[in-house]
C-alpha positions as CSV (number, residue, x, y, z in Angstrom):
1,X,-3.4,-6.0,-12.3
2,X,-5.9,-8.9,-12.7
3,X,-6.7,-9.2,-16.8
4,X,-10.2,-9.8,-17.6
5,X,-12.0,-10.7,-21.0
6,X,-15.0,-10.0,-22.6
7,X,-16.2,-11.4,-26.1
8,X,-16.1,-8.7,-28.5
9,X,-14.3,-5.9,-26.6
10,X,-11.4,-4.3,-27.6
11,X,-8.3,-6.0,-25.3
12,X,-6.5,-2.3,-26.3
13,X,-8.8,-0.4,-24.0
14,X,-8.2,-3.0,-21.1
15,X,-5.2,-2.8,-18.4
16,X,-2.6,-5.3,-19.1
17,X,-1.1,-7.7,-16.7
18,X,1.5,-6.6,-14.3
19,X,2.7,-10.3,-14.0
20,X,6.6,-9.6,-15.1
21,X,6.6,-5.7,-14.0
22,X,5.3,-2.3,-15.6
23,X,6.4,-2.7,-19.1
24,X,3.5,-3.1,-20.9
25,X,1.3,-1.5,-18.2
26,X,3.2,1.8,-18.1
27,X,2.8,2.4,-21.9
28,X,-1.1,1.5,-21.8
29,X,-2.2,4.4,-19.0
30,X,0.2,6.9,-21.2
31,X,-2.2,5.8,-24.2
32,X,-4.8,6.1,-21.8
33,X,-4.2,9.7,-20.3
34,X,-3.8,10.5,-23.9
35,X,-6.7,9.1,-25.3
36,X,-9.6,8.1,-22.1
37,X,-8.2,10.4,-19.6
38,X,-11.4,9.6,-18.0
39,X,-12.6,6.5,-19.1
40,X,-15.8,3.9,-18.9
41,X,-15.1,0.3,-19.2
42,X,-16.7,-2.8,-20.1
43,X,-17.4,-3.7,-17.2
44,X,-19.2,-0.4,-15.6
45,X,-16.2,1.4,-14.0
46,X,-14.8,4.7,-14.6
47,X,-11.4,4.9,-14.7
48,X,-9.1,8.1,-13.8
49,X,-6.0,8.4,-15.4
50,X,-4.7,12.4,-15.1
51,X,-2.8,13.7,-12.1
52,X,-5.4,16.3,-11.9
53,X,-8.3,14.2,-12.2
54,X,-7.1,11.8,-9.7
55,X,-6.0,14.8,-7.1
56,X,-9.6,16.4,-7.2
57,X,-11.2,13.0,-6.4
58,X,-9.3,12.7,-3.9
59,X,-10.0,16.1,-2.8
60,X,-13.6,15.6,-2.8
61,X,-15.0,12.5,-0.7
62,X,-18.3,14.1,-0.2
63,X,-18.8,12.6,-4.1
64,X,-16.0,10.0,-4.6
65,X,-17.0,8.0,-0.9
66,X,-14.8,5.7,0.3
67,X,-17.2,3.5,1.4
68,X,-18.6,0.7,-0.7
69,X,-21.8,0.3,0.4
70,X,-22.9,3.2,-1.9
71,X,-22.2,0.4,-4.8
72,X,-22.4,-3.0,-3.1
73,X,-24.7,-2.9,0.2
74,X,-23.9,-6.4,0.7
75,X,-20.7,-5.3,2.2
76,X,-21.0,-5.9,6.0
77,X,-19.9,-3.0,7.7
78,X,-18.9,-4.5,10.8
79,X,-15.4,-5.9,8.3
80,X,-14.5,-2.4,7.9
81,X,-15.6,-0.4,10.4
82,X,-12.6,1.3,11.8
83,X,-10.6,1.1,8.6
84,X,-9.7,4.8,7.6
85,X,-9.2,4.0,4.0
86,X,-13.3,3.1,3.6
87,X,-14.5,5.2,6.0
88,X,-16.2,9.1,4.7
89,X,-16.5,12.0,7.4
90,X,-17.5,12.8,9.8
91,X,-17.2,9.3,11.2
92,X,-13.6,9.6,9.6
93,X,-13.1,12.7,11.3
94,X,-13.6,11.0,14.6
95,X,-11.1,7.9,14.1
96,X,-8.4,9.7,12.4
97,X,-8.2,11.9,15.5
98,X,-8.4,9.4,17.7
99,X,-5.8,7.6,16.2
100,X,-3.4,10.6,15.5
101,X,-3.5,11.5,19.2
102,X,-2.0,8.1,19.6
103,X,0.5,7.6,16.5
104,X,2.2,10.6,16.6
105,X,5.4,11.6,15.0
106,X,7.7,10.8,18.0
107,X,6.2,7.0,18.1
108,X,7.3,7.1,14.7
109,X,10.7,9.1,15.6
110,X,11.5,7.4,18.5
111,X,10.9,3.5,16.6
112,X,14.1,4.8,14.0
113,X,16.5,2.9,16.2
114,X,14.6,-0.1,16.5
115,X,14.0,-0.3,12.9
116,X,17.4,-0.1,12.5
117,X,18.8,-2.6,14.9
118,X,15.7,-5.6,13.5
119,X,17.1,-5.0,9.8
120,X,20.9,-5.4,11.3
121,X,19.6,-8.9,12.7
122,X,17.9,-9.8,9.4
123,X,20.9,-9.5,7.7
124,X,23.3,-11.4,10.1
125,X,20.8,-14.1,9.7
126,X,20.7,-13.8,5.9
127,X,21.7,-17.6,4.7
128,X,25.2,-16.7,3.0
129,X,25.6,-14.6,0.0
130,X,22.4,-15.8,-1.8
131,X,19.4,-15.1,-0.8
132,X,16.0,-14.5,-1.3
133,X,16.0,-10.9,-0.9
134,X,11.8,-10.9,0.0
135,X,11.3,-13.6,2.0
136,X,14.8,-12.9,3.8
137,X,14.4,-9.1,4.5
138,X,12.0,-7.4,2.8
139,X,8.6,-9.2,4.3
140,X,9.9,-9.1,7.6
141,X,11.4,-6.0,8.4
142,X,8.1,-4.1,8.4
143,X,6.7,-7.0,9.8
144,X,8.3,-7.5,12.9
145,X,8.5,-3.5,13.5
146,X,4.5,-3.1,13.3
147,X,4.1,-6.7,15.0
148,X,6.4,-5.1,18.3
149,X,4.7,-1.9,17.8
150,X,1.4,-3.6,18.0
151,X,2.4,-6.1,20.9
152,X,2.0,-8.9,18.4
153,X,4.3,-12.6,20.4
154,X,7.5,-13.0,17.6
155,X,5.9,-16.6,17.5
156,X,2.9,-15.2,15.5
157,X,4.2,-13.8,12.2
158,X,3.8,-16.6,10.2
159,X,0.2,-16.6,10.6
160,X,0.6,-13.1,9.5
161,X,2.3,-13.8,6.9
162,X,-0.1,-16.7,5.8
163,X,-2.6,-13.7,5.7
164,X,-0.6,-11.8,4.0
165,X,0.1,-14.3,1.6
166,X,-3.8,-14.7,0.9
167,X,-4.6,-10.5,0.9
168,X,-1.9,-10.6,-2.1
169,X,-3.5,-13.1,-4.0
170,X,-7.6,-11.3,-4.3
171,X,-8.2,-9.4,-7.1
172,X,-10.9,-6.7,-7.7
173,X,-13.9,-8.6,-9.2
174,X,-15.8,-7.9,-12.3
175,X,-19.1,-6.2,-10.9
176,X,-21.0,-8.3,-14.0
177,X,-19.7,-11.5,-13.2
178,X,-22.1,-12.7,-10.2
179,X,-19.9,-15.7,-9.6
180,X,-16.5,-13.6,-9.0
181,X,-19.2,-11.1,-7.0
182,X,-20.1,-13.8,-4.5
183,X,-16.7,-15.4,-4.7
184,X,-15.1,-11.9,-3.5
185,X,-17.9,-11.6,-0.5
186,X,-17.1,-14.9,0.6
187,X,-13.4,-14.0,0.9
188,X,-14.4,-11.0,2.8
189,X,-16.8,-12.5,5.3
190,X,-14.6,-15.7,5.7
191,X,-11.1,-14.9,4.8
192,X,-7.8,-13.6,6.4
193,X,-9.1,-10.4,6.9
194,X,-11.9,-12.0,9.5
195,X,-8.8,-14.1,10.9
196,X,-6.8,-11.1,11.1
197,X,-9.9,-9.3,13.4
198,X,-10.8,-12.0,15.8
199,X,-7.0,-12.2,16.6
200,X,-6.6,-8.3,16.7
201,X,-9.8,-8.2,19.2
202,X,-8.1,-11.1,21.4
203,X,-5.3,-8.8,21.7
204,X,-6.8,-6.1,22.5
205,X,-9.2,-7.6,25.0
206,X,-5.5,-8.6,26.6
207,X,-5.0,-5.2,26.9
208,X,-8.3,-3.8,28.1
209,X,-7.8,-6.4,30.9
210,X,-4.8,-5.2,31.8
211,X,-4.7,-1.3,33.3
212,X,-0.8,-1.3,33.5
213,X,-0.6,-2.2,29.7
214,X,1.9,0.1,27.7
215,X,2.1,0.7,24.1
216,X,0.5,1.4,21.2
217,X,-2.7,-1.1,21.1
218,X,-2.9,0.8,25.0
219,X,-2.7,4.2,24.2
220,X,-5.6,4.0,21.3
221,X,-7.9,2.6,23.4
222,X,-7.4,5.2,26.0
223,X,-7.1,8.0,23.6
224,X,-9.4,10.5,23.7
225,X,-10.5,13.5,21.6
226,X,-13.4,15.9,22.7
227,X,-14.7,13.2,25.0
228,X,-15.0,10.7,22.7
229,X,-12.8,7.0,22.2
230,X,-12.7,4.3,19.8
231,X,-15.3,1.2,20.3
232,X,-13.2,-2.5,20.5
233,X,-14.0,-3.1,17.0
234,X,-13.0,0.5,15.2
235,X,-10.0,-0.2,17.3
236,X,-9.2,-3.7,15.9
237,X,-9.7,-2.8,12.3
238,X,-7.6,0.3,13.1
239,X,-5.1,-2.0,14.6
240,X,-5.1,-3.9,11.2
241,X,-5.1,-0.8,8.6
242,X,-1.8,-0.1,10.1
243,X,-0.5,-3.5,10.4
244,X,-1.2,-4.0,6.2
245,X,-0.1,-0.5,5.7
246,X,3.0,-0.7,7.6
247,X,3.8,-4.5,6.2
248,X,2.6,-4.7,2.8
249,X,3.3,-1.8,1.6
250,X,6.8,-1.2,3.2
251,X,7.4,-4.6,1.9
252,X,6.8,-3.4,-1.1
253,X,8.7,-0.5,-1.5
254,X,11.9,-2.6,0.3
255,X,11.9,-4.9,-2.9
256,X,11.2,-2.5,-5.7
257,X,14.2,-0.4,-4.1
258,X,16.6,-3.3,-4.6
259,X,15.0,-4.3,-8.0
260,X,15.9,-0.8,-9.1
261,X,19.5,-0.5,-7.6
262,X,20.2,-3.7,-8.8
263,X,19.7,-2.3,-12.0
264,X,21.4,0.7,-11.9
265,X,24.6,0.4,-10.6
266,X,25.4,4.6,-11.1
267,X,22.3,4.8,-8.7
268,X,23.6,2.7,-6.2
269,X,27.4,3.9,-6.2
270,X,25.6,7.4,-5.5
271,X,23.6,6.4,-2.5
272,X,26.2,3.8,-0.7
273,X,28.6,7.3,-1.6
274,X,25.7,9.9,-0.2
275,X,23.4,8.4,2.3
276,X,22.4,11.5,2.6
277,X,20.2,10.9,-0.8
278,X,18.4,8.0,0.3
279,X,15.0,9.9,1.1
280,X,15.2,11.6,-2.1
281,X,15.5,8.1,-3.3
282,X,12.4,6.3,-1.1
283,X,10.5,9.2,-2.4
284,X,11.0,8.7,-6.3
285,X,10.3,5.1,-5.8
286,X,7.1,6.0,-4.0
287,X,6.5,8.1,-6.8
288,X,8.0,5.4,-9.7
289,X,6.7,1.9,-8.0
290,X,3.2,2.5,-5.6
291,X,2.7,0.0,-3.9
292,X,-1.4,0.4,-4.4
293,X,-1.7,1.0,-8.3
294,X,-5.2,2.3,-8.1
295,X,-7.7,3.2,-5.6
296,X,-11.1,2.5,-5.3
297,X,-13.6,5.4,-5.0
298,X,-18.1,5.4,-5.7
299,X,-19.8,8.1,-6.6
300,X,-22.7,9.7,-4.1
301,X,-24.2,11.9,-7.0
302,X,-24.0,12.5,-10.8
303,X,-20.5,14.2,-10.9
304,X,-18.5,15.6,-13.7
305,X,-14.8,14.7,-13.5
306,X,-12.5,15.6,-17.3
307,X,-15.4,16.6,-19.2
308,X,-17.2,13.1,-18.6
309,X,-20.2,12.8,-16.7
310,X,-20.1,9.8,-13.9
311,X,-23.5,8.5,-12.6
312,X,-24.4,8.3,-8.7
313,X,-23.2,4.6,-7.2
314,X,-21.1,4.2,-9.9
315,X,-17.2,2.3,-9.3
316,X,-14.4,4.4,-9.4
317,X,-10.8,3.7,-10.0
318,X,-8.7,6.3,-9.5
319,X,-4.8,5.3,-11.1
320,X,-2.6,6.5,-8.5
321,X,0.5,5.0,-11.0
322,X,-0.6,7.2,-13.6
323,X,-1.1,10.2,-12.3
324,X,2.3,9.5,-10.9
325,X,4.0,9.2,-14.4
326,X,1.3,11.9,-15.9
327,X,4.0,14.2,-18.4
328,X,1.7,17.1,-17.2
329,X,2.6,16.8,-13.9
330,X,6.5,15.3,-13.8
331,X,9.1,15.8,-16.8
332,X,10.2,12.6,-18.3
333,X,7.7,11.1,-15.5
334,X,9.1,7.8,-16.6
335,X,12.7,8.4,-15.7
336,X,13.5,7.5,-12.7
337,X,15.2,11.1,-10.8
338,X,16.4,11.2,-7.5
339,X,16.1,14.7,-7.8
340,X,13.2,15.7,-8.6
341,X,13.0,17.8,-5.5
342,X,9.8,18.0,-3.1
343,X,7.6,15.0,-3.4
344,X,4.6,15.3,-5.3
345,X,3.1,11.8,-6.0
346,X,0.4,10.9,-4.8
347,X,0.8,7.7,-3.8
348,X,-0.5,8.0,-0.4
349,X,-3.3,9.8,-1.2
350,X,-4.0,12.9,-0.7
351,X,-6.3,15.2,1.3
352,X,-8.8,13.4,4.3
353,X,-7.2,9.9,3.2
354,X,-3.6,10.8,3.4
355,X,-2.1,7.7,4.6
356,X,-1.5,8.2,8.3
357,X,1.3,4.9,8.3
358,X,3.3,7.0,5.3
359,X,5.6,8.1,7.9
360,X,6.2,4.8,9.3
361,X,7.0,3.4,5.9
362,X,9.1,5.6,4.6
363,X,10.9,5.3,8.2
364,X,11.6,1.8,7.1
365,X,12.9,2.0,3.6
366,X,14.7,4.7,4.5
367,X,16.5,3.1,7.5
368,X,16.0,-0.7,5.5
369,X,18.4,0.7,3.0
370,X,21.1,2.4,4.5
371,X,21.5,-0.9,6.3
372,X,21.5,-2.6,3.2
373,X,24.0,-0.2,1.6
374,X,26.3,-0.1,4.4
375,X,26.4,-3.8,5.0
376,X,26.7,-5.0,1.1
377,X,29.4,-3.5,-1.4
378,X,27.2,-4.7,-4.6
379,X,23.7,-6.2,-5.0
380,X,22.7,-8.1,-8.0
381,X,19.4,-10.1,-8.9
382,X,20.1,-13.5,-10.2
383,X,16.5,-15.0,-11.2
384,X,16.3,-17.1,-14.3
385,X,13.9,-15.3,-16.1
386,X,11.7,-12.1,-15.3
387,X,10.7,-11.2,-11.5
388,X,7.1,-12.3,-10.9
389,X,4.6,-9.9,-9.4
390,X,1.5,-11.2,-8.0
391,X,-1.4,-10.0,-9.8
392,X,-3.6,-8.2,-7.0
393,X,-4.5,-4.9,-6.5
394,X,-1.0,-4.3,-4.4
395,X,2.4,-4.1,-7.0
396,X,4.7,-6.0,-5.5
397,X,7.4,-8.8,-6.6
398,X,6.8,-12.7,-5.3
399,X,10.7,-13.2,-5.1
400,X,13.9,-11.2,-5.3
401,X,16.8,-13.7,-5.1
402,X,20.2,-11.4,-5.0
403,X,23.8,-12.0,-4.7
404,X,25.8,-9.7,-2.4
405,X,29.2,-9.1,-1.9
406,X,30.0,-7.6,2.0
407,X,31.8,-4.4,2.4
């Protein structure tokens, strides 16, 4: 998380940086929960911090809107139309079908062996014994599997991940400071996000000009659900929800896994011993590491959420970590358990919002580490110092360099 500052305000009652990891920020939201389970800021923004808090705002996006507009109009619709994640019924309704009838389970089923054979090529191309374990495997196993999924040309990732790199480096701005306000709409209207839509609409104009075209970008634009299909543009930023869904966050959840089992050898001896426990293991580090810390709801109405009372149009973040770790929800939440038994977190959401890429990520890590486990007798980090996470609103380590030893 971003730190920001504000003469004569308590530094206590503000998140601390996630730069080296969760140590620091971990103990705060316990504090937190404790203390503020609902809590006003500074800067205007209520923060959630209880499992059950965040699960009924979730459950309730008649009053906690996804869309920002209710908070800043400025936002021009045409960036996000399409996007799931900012969108409130019953347009949502009408996308998410749409989009369901054409990622389905067996796209995501029938992908398992092509996951499997890119991360086997990663690795043979892995420069020796030493490597750097994101820029090497992590960033582009999801990558190139949502890239082929989306008929993205092999010779265009690194534009991607240019765009990647500069999504992972914005930060939420403080709503009072009018510089960081205008700075953050400028990003929106003219950064990668507006790079990544006019190349997303080439593509799919390829595709509309093409009736024998195959594949996914194909089948949601001909996808239909009680008469109705996707415009070009809901498709594109579709098309791109699942792209930073699939990449990002899979990318994430790749490196935190090897950040753990590097440091828990028992944990790794189990799971290279029992593949059979590497779900239960993708699922604790959904729970243990999200890759999206907080989300971001505003208020249609007055609303009473823990006792507080939250004003219409008012910011929301909703602390998807903590509720994660909340001790009312998970014994010895900050232990990291492989079997804890059925996932609970709620890391992707929950109710309307429910991530509709969570398959496909877990898919990858899932698949990601049993290569990684099967190919590798021992992983071990060997940075300097403390892994670096970029401070944005995704958690998620700059570089992993590891030294392996082959089975």
């Amino acid at each position: 998380m971003t730190e920001f500052s504000m003469p004569g305000i308590d530094p206590a009652l503000l998140p601390p940086s996630t730069r080296t990891g969760l140590s620091e920020l971990l103990p705060w939201l316990a504090r937190m929960r404790s203390e503020h389970p609902v809590f006003l800021d500074p800067f205007g923004i209520h923060h959630v911090f209880g499992y059950a808090e965040v699960q009924q705002a979730l459950s309730e996006p008649g009053v906690f809107s996804s869309d920002p507009s209710y908070v800043m109009p400025m936002a021009a619709a045409e960036l996000s139309s399409g996007m799931l994640a900012v969108m409130d019924p019953p347009t949502h309704t009408k996308v998410r079908r749409i989009a369901s009838a054409a990622f389905t389970p067996r796209r995501v089923k029938d992908l398992t062996e092509r996951i499997g054979q890119i991360a086997e090529d990663l690795l043979d191309a892995a420069p020796g014994d030493e490597f750097d374990f994101v820029t090497t495997f992590s960033q582009y196993l999801p990558l190139v599997v949502v890239s082929e999924l989306l008929g993205v040309p092999k010779a265009d990732l690194p534009r991607f991940l240019e765009w990647t790199e500069q999504l992972l480096a914005l930060s939420v701005p403080n709503p009072n400071d009018a510089e960081e306000m205008d700075s953050a709409i400028a990003a929106a209207q003219f950064g990668p996000l507006v790079q990544m839509q006019q190349y997303m609409a080439g593509l799919c104009a390829q595709v509309r000009a093409n009736a024998d075209s195959d594949g996914f970008i194909a089948d949601l634009l001909r996808a239909e659900v009680d008469g109705e299909r996707l415009a070009d543009h809901e498709a594109v930023n579709l098309a791109i929800q699942l792209l930073q869904a699939g990449h990002i966050t899979s990318a994430s959840l790749l490196a935190n896994s090897v950040l753990t089992l590097a440091g828990d050898p028992e944990l790794e001896a189990r799971l290279r011993a029992d593949p059979q426990l590497i779900p239960a293991a993708v699922d604790e580090m959904l729970r243990y590491y999200p890759a999206v810390p907080r989300l971001q709801r505003f208020t249609t109405a007055e609303t009473e959420l823990g006792g507080v009372t939250i004003p219409p149009k008012s910011m929301v973040f909703l602390w998807l970590l903590s509720a994660n770790h909340d001790e009312k929800a998970f014994a010895d939440p900050d232990v990291f358990d492989i079997d804890r038994g059925t996932f609970r977190g709620l890391t992707f959401g929950h109710g309307i919002h429910y991530c509709f890429g969570a398959a496909l990520a877990k898919t990858e890590a899932k698949v990601g580490l049993e290569a990684l486990l099967r190919r590798y007798s021992s992983i071990e980090v060997v940075a300097d110092g403390p892994i670096e996470f970029y401070e944005s609103e995704l958690f998620t380590p700059k570089s992993v360099p590891v030294r392996v030893r082959r089975a």
